[in-house]
N, C-alpha and C positions, 0 to 999 in steps of 0.2 A: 464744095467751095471753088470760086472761080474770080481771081482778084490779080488785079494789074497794078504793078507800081515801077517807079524808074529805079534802076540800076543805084543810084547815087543815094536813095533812100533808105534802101532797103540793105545797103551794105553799111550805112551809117548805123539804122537802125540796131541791127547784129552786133556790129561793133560794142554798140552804149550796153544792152543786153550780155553781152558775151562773158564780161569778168564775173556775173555771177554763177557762170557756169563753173563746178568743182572740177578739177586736172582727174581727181579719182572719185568715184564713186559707185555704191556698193548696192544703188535703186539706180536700174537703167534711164530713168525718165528721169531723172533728174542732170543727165547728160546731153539730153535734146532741151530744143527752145520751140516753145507753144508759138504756132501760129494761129490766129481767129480774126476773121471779121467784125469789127464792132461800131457801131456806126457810121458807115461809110468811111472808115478808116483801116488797117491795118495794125492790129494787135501784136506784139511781140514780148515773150515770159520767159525769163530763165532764174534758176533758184537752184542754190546749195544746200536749200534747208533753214540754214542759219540768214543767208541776204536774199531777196525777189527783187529783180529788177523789167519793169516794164515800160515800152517805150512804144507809143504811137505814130505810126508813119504815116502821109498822105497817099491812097490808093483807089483804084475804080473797084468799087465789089461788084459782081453781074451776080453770084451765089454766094450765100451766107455758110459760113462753115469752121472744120476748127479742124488741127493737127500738131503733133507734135514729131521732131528731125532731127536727127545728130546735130546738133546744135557749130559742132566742129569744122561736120561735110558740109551743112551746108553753108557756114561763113567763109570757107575757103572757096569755094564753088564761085558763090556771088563777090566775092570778090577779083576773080578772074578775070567775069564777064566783061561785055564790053558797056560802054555807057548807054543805053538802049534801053528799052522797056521790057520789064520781067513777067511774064505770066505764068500764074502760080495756078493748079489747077490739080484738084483732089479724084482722085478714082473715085471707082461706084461703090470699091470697097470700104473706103474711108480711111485706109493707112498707107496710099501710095502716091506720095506729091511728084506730081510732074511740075518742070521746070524750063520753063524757052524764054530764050533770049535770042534775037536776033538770028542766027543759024547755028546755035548751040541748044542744045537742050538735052536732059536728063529728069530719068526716074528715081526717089529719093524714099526706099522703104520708109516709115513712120508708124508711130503709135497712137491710139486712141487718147483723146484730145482727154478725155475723164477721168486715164489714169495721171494726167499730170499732177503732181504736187500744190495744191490750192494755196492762192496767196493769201495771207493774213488779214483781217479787217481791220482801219484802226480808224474807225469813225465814232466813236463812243469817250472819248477823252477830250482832249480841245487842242489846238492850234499855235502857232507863233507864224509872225511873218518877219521875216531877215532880212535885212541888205546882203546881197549875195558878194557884195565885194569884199564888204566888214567879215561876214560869216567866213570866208575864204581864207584871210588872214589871221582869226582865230584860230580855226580848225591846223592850217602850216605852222603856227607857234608851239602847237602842243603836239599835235597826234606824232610827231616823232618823238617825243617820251615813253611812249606806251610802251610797255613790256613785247618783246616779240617772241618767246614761248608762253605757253601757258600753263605753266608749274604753278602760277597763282594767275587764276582766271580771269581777276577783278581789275588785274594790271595791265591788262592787254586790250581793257577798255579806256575808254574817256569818261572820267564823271563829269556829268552833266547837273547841272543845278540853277532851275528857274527861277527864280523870286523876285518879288518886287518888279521893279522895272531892269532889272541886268538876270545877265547868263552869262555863267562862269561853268567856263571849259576847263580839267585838272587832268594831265597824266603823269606819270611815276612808275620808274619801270627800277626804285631801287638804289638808283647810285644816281638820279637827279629827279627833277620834280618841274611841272612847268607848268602856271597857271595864269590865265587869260578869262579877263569882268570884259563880257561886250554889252555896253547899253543897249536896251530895247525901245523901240516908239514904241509901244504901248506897254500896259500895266496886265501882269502875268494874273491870272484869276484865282489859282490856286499854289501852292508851293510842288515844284515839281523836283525830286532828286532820282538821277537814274545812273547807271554803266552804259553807254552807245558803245557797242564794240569800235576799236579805232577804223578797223576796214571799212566797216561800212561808212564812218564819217571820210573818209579819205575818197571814196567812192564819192558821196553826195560830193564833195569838191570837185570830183571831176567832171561830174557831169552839168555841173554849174556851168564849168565852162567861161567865155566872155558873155556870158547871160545878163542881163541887168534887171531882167524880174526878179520878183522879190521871192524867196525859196518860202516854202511853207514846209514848218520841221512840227509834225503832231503827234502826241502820244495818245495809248488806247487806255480806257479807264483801268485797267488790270496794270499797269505800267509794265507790262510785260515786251508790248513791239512798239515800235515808234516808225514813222511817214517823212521819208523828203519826197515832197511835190514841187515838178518846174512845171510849164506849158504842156511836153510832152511825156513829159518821164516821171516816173514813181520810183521812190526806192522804199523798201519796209525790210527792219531791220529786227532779230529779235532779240532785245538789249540781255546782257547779262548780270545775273543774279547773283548777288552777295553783297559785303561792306568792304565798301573804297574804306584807303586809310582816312586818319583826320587829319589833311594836309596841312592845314595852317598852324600847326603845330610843328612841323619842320621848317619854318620860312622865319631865318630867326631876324626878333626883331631889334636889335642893336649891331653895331659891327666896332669895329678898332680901326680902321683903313677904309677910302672910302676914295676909288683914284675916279679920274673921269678921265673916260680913253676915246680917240677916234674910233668908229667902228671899222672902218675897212683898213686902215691901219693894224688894228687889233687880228681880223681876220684874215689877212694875207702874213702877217709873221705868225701865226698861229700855225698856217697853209704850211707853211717852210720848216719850220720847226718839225712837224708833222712828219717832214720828209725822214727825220735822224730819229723820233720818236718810232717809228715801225719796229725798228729794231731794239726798242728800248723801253715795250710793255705798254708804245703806245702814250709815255707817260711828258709831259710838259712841265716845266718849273718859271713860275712866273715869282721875279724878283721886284719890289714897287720902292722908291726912294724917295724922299721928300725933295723939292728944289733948296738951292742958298741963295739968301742975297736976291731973291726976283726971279731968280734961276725956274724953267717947270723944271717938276717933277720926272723921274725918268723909271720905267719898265724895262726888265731884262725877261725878255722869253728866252729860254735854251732846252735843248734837250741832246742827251746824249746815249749811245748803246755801244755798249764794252765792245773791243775788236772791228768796230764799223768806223766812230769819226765822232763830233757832237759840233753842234753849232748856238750860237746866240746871238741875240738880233736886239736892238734899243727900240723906244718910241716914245716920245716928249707924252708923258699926263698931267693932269694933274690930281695930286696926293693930299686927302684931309687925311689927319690922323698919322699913328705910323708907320714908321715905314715896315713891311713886310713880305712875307712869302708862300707863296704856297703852290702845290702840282696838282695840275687835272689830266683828268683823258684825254688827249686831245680831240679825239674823235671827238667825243661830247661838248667840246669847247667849238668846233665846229659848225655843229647841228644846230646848235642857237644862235651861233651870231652870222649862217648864212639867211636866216629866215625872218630878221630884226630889217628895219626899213628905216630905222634910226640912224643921225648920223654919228652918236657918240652912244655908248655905255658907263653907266654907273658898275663898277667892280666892290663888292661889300667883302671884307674880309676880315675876320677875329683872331685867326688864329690857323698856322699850317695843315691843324690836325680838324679843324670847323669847317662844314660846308661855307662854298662861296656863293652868291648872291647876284645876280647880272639882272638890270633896270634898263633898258632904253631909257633916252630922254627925251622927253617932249610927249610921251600915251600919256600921260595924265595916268599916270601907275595902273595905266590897267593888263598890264605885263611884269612876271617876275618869274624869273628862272634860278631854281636853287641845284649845285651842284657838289656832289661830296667831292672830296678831296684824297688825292693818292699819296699814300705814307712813304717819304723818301728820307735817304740820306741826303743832308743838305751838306 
């Protein structure tokens, strides 16, 4: 192999490749990243097994060839260099990549390109094409729900579920629930219901990027792995196995209280409160009143932790229904309303001891966030 690309690519390249790289791993190859020639282009493949990520560079091949390199050495190496032209160039033996760059250059032991880990096929199912902007903003309403251990495996994914003309995105990690309907231009051919593990969707976000092509997200007929394709880059993912809950059976459908709040209003006393909450399990009590007389309606956030101090803070709503109460996490009170684009939220509440309900206004309900509720002394 004998193939030339600039500096700026080929570190970029690394880069997009890199996070599929595992920190531990117990198959050495699966530690390095596949370099190969492939149609007058440069190949690049790294895989934990569970995500592949590959990413095509612009390069001069003079020889066709293929290897695999500490994935680690050699992203820190090229990132070094200087902006210059890199020639990459394979020994007689076929496991020893040399490396120059302008008056730098190194020898980079490697392994046979054949023991790499082979990336999955998923040409045998069918396709979707996304708005990568819409996709993006789904994907940030939900994938931070997702369970982050994996004591239950199902939770740590995203249900996914195609039909019709929409795709609806569901995570639940337990103590809230967060689900997002994104319409589809075109009509889904078959009913599709799967787990995307959250990573890897949080991955195809990233490598969306400020892209404005349309992502293509494909599953393989076994519903086993699933494809996001951009211009350059592949991700293949191998979705997980078992039954998501039945969400829409946690999203309850009446409330008692029903305030309509500024969002960044809500979010910045939330912020504050948060500060006396650390010391106090974390925990927030939001108080909601009806107006008199024309008067809005008024919200009391406060939080307090024994021996530390407590604070509370107003904010004009307005209150259908009665007036009530109820504490969340704050962390989790957070999480949704930093990633809402809305300028007001709907607050649904039954009852102190009932999950709460938070609605953007103006998605045309294709957002709803259900969050349990923390048992206090009021």
């Amino acid at each position: 192999m004998k193939v030339s690309s600039l500096q700026e690519n080929l570190n970029r390249g690394l880069s997009i490749v890199g996070r599929a790289v595992p920190v531990r791993s117990t198959l050495p190859q699966a530690s390095h990243v596949l370099l190969a020639s492939d149609n007058g282009r440069l190949k690049l493949v790294a895989t934990d097994l569970m995500i592949a990520s590959t990413c095509w560079i612009g390069a001069t091949v003079e020889e066709e060839g293929a290897v695999t390199v500490p994935a680690r050495l050699l992203t820190d190496f090229v990132a070094t260099l200087p902006n210059d032209r890199i020639d990459l160039t394979l020994g007689d033996r076929g496991r020893q990549l040399h490396v120059q760059c302008a008056r730098n250059e190194a020898t980079i032991a490697g392994m046979d390109a054949a023991d790499f880990p082979p990336v999955p096929s998923v040409d045998d199912g069918f396709s979707l094409r996304l708005n990568p902007r819409e996709f993006k903003r789904a994907v940030s309403q939900v994938e931070f729900a997702a369970a982050a251990d994996d004591t239950r495996p199902v939770l740590t994914g995203i249900h996914t579920l195609a039909e019709g003309q929409e795709l609806t995105l569901a995570a639940a990690d337990g103590f809230r629930l967060a689900v997002h309907k994104l319409p589809l231009s075109q009509e889904v051919p078959e009913r599709v219901e799967v787990i995307v593990p959250a990573r890897a969707l949080r991955e195809a976000v990233r490598l969306i990027g400020e892209d404005e092509e349309p992502l293509e997200m494909a599953f393989n007929g076994a519903r086993s792995q699933v494809l996001f394709r951009l211009k350059s880059v592949e991700l293949v993912a191998t979705l997980i196995q078992g039954t998501f809950p039945n969400y829409s059976q946690l999203i309850p459908q009446a409330y008692q209280s029903r305030a309509t709040i500024d969002m960044r209003q809500f979010l910045q006393e939330t912020r504050i409160a948060a500060i006396f909450a650390r010391d106090g399990a974390g925990i927030v009590r939001l108080q909601m009143e009806p107006g008199q007389n024309g008067t809005p309606g008024k919200m009391t956030i406060s939080a307090r932790a024994e021996e530390v101090g407590d604070h509370r803070g107003d904010i004009d709503v307005k209150l259908e229904g009665e007036a009530a109460k109820i504490a969340f996490n704050s962390k989790y009170l957070q999480d949704v309303l930093q990633v809402l684009d809305a300028e007001a939220v709907h607050l649904e509440t039954s009852s102190p001891s009932s999950p709460g309900v938070i609605r953007p206004i103006g998605t045309d309900d294709n957002y709803v966030h259900v969050v349990m509720p923390m048992f206090v002394q009021w």
